[in-house]
C-alpha positions in Angstrom: 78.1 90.4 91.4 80.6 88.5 88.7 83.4 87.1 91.4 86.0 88.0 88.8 85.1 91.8 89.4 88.0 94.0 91.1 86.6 94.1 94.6 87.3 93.9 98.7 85.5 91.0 100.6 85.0 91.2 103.7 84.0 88.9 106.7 83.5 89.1 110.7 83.9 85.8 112.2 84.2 85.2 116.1 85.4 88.9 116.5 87.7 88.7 113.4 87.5 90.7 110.7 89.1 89.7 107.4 89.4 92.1 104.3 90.5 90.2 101.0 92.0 91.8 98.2 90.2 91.0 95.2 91.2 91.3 91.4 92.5 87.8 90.2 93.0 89.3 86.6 95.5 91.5 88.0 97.5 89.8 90.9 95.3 91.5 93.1 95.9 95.2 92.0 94.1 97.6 93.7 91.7 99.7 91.4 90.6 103.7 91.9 87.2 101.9 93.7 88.7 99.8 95.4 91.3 102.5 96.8 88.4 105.1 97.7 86.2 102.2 99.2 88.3 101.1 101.9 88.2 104.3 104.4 84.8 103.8 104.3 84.9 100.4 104.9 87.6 100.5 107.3 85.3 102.8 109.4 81.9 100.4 109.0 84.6 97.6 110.9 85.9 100.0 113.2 82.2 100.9 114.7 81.4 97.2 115.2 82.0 96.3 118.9 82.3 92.7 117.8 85.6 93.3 116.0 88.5 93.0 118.0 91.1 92.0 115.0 91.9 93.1 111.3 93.5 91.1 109.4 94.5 92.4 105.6 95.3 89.6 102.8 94.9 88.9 98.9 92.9 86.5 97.4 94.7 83.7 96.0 98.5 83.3 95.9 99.4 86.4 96.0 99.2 89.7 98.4 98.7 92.8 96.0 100.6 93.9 93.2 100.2 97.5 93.7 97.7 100.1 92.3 96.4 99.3 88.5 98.3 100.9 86.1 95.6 101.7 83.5 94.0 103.5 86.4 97.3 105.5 86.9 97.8 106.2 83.4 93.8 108.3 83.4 95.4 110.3 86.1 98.5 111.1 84.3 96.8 112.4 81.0 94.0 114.3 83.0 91.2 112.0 83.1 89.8 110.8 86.4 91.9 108.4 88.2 94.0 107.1 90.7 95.7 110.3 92.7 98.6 110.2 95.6 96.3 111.5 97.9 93.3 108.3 97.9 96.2 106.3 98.2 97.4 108.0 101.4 93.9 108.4 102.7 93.5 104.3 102.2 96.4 103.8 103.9 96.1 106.4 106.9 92.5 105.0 107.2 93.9 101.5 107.7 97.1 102.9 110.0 94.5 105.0 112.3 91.9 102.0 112.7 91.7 101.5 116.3 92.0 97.8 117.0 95.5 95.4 115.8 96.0 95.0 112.6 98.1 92.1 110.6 98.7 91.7 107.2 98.7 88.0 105.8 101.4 88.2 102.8 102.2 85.7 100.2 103.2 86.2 96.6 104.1 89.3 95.5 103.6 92.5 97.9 104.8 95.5 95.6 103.8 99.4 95.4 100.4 100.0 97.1 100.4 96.6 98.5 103.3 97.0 100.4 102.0 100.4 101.4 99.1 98.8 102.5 101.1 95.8 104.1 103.3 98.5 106.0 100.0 100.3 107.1 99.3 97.4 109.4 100.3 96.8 112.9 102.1 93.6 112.1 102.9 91.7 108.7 103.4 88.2 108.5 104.4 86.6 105.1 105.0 83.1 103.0 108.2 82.1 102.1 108.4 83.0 98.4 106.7 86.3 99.1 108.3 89.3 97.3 108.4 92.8 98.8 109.0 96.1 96.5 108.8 99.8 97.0 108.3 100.8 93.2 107.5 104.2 92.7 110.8 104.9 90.9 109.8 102.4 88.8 107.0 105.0 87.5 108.4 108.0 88.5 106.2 109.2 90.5 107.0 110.6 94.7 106.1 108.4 97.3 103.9 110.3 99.8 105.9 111.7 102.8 103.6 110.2 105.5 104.1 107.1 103.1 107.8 107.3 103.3 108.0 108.0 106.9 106.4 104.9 107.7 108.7 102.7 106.1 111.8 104.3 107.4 110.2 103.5 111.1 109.9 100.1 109.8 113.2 99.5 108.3 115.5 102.3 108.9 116.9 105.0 106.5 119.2 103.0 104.5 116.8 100.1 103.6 113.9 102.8 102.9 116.4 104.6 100.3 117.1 101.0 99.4 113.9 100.2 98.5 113.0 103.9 97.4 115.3 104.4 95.5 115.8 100.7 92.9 112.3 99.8 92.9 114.3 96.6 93.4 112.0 93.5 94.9 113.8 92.0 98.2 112.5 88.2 99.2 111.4 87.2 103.3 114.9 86.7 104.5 115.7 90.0 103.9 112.6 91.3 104.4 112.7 89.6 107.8 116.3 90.9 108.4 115.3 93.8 107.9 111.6 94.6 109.6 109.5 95.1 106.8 107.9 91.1 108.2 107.1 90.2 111.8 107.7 86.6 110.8 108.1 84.4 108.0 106.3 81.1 107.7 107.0 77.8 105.5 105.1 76.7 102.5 101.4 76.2 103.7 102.1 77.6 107.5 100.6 81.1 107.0 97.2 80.5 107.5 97.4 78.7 110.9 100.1 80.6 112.0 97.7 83.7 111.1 94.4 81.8 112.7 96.1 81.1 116.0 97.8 84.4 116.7 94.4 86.7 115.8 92.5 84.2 118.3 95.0 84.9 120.8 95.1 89.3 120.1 91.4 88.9 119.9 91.5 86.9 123.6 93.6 89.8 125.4 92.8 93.0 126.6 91.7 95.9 123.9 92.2 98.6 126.5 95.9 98.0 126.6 96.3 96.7 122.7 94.4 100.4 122.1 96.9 102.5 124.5 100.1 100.8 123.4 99.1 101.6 119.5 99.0 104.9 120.3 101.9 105.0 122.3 104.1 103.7 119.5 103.1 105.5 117.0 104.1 108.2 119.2 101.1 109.9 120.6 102.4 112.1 123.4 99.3 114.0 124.3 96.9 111.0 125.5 98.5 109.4 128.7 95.8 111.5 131.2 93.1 109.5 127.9 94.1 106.3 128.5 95.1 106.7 132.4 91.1 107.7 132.9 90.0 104.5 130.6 92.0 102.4 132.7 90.3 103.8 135.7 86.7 103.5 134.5 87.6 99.9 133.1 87.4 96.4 134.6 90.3 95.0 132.5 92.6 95.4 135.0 90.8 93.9 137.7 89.4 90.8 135.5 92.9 90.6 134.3 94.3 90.2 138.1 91.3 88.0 138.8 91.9 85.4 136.0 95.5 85.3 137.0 94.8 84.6 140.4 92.0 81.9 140.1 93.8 80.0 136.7 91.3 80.9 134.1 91.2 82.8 130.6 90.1 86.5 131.2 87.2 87.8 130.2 88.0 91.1 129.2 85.2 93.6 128.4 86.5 96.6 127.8 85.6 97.9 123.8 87.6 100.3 122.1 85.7 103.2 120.1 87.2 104.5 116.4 89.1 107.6 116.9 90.0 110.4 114.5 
């Protein structure tokens, strides 16, 4: 494969799995394949016991610049393209995938990439990094699951903000804000990033894998996870490490839901 070609690389190493944005041409612009492959490669991830963390980043020095334009401009005039609705599936794909999730963000984060970026569980960025909501830019409607999600991120008035200017914000406000989790110095992302996957991937999936649920406000699944609990050891390892001053050993493995 030419390593130039628009793509998504991904890796599993020591029960982390990393998907890189690919298309250096393009500041990392997401093409129609590249939007339709990652469900599907989302759910490959998701069926892999060995993956206990997702971690979301671009290639290079920058996070994603959004969807490629040439591939919106086939949709607009008819031709087969880039639609609203394999956007939303990427994204809901990447929202729904059943272990924590963390986007790595440095450069610019705009359109689809910061759809993507707000998709995951957490978002950790660069200083330098630039955030933008840009569909007004194009003229096109952001999705309403799409604009839902930002709202619980930021609140009504930064979502209009954002929504509504197309305008690119930096980390400090980004930070202010709650589009980032946290925002790292020039050449800190990447250990920052390293050391806190290590430590979700150390901890306890049964209760990582309830409380995502919970806060994306499942109502219906307490008697789901209250039975897990019951037929797990977690809780019992967890109490046992505590007491004897060592690292638990956690075995409990969630499955991908739908």
């Amino acid at each position: 494969m030419d390593r130039t070609e628009p793509r998504l690389i991904t890796s599993v190493e020591r029960g982390i799995a990393t998907v890189v944005i690919a298309n250096p041409a393009k500041r990392n612009a997401m093409t129609t394949a590249m939007w339709r492959s990652l469900p599907e490669l989302l759910e490959r991830l998701a069926a892999d016991p060995a993956v206990r963390v997702l971690v979301l980043t671009g290639a290079g020095d920058t996070f994603c610049a959004g969807a490629d334009i040439s591939a919106l401009r086939e949709s607009a005039d008819g031709s087969p393209g880039l639609t609203s609705g394999v956007t939303v599936e990427a994204e809901e794909a990447l929202a729904a995938f059943p272990r924590p999730t963390l986007a790595a963000v440095r450069g610019y984060c705009v359109g689809g990439g910061s759809q993507l970026a707000a998709a995951c569980d957490l978002r950790f960025a660069e200083e330098g990094a630039s955030f933008g909501v840009t569909p007004a830019n194009l003229g096109i409607v952001y999705s309403a699951s799409s604009t839902r999600r930002l709202v619980a991120l930021v609140g009504p008035g930064t979502a209009k903000h954002l929504l509504f200017s197309g305008e690119l914000i930096g980390t400090e406000r980004a930070l202010r804000t709650g589009l980032v989790d946290e925002v790292l110095p020039p050449g800190g992302l990447d250990k920052r990033v390293e050391e806190y996957v290590r430590l979700l991937a150390s901890r306890s999936q049964l209760t990582q894998a309830a409380a995502k649920e919970f806060a994306a406000g499942r109502t219906d699944r307490d008697a789901h996870w209250a039975a897990e609990a019951r037929g797990s050891t977690d809780t019992a390892e967890g109490v046992a490490a505590f007491l004897e001053r060592r690292a638990p050993r956690f075995a409990y493995t969630t499955a991908p839901t739908r």
